[in-house]
C-alpha positions, 0 to 999 in steps of 0.5 A: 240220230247222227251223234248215237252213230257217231257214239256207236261208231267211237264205242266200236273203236274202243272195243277193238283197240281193247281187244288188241290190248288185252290179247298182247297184254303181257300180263295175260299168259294162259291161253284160255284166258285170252280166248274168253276175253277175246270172245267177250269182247267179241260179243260186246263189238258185236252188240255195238254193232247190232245197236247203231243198226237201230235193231232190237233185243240185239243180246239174244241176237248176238247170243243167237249169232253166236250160237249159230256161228259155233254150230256152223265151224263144227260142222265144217270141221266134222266134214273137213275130217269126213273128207280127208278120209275119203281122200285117202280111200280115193271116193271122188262122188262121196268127196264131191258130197262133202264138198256141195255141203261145204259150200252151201255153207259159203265155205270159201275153199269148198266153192273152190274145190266144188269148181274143180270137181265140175272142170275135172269131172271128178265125182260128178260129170263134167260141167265147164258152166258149173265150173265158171259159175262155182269159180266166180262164186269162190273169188266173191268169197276171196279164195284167192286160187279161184282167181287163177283158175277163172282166169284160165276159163277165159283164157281158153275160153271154156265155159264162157266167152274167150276173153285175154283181157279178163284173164289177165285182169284175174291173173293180176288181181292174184297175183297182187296177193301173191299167187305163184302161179298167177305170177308164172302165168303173166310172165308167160303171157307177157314172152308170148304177147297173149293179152299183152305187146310181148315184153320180155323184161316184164316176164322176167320180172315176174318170173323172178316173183314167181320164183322167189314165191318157190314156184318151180316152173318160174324157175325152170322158164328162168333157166330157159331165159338165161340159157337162151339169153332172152330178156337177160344176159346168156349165161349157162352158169345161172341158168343151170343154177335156176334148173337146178333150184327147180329140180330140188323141187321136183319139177321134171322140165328142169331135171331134163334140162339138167340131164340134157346140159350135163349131155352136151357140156353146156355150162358144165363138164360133160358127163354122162353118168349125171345126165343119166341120173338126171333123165332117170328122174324126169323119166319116172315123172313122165317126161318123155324126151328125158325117156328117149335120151336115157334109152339112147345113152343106154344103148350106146354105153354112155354113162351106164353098161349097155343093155339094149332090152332097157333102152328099148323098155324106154323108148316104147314108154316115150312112144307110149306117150307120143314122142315121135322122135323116139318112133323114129329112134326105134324104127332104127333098131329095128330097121338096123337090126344090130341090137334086136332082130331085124324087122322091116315090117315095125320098122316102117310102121313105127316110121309111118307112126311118126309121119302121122303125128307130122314129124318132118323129122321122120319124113327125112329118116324114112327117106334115108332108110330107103336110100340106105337099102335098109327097108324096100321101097317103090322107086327114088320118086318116093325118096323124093317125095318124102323129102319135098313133104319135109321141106314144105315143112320147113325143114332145111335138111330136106331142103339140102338133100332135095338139092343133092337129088338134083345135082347129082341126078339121084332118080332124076336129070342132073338139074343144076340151077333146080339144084342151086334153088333148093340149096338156097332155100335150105340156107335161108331155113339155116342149113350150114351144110347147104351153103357149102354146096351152093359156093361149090355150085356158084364157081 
């Protein structure tokens, strides 16, 4: 019995070197012609394989698979094709049909896209078991996305038992059959410790991988790092180089970053009118604070003619999606009232709105409002207490100004030591201004 197996197992060896010769044999040029002795064969190893199985009538058991074989490929194709026309009519439930039939005919991709439909709730309500269940089947099928995105599901624990460990098991796992985003996601954890001792040569190591994989984020987090000078020597010139590779890409984080160096001069000559395009195309991607920094170059006449009813269309998209810097930025306007009409009443309910969302940032601008005379308020004590809110924020510029109300009994009793312990603390939070005061104070 071993040495039919032994034989079987030869004849396999045979059959498939023969099919390698005949594919490449230069003198086989007609397409079909390789095909229809690939396909024999195909057969013939098929039929090797059914025999050293100890099976029977194993031609009309390979005619059988075959037959089944070409039944099932035209019908994946004839529902490949049924969805692609319903992707462009935009039916999610008919998409998420195609893609159940798909997949109970194991078709890896179909599991996959099956998965998300569940983790999206798209087409089907949401279900993060259902999601971990048809993920998990998808990486038995080798798709290799799946492995990434069961990796997140443990990552943040949905659907299942939060485990890092596992995450970045799957992420590696990805990663060894060049996942882009498996990469971007261990370099990520490795700058964070998440799973990991936080090691920035190994981020950067995979960013790099990553990157070379043209994945645009690692890029935009290569950007950072040499920006930054973290984990590799500070450098403007090739951080703007990893920005830009990223922006051609399309990534808007990157095109932010380039608006807001071409803004500041880092690494490049100031120049406005290239921040602003810059901020334009990450704005119309949805980045907010490139929306905030377009309308405030706008309305300042930098790099682009004035027109305040822009600027203001701008920061009212920003605030739409939370920016709580450009809440403050419009309560200015109106608190102002230089560009638009005065209105104390939006004025404070924006500076309100950007207090709700914790803006320390806020805190402070609202207090300087009241103390400017720009909006009407109770008394200095709540001066004071929005500046004391900030600071226990951690905010040092609070912490400089609460000095300032102390040392010069702005509401209160001059308190010069009270004064000289604030400024302190404002110089430990890294206050330059403070520390200023506090040599003043210490003469």
């Amino acid at each position: 019995m071993m040495g039919v197996l032994a034989l079987k197992t030869s004849q396999i060896y045979i059959v498939a070197i023969s099919i390698l010769i005949l594919i490449f044999s230069p003198q086989l040029h007609a397409q079909d012609d390789i095909e229809n002795i690939a396909s024999g064969a195909e057969d013939t190893a098929a039929k090797v394989v059914c025999e050293a199985a100890g099976k029977e009538n194993c031609d009309a058991h390979t005619e059988e698979e075959k037959k089944a074989d070409k039944k099932k490929k035209k019908t994946i194709s004839a529902l490949r094709k049924l969805e692609n026309k319903y992707k462009e009519n935009e039916d999610s439930e008919k998409l998420f049909n195609i893609y159940q039939r798909l997949a109970a005919l194991d078709d890896p991709k179909a599991v996959f896209q099956l998965a998300v439909a569940y983790r999206d709730g798209n087409g089907t309500p949401q279900n993060s078991e259902k999601a971990f269940a048809n993920f998990q089947r998808a990486t038995e099928l080798e798709y290799n996305d799946a492995f990434v995105e069961l990796g997140v599901l443990y990552e943040n624990g949905d659907g299942i038992e939060k485990d890092i460990n596992k995450a970045n098991e799957l992420y590696q796992i990805a990663a060894d059959k060049d996942s882009a985003l498996a990469m971007y996601y261990l370099g990520v954890n490795y700058v964070q410790g998440i799973g990991f001792e936080k090691d920035l040569d190994k981020a950067i190591k995979w960013y790099e991988k990553s990157a070379e994989n043209e994945h645009a984020a690692a890029m935009t987090e290569l950007g950072h790092a040499y920006q930054n000078g973290e984990g590799v020597e500070q450098s403007y010139i090739v951080a703007n180089g990893w920005y830009l590779h990223a922006a051609s890409h399309g990534d808007h984080d990157a095109q932010y970053a380039l608006g807001l160096n071409y803004d500041n001069a880092e690494g490049v000559a100031l120049d406005y009118e290239r921040a602003n395009q810059w901020y334009l195309l990450a704005a119309n991607g949805g980045d907010i604070n490139a929306m905030n920094n377009l309308a405030i170059n706008i309305s300042n006449a930098q790099g682009a003619k004035a027109d305040y009813p822009e600027a203001i269309r701008w920061l009212e998209k920003s605030i739409d999606g939370g920016n709580s810097l450009a809440m403050v930025n419009l309560a200015q306007i109106y608190a102002e009232g230089d560009i638009v009409k005065k209105d104390r009443k939006k004025a404070l309910a924006l500076y309100q709105q950007a207090i709700t969302a914790e803006s320390s940032y806020a805190m402070v601008e609202l207090g300087l409002a009241y103390r400017k005379g720009l909006l009407r308020y109770k008394g200095n004590g709540e001066i004071l207490r929005l500046f004391r809110k900030a600071a226990d924020a951690g905010n040092s510029r609070a912490m400089r100004l609460i000095g300032n109300i102390y040392e010069y009994g702005q509401g209160v009793d001059i308190d010069i030591p009270e004064a000289r312990s604030w400024y302190r603390k404002a110089v430990n939070a890294g206050d330059e201004g403070a520390q200023y005061r506090l040599e003043i104070l210490q003469e």
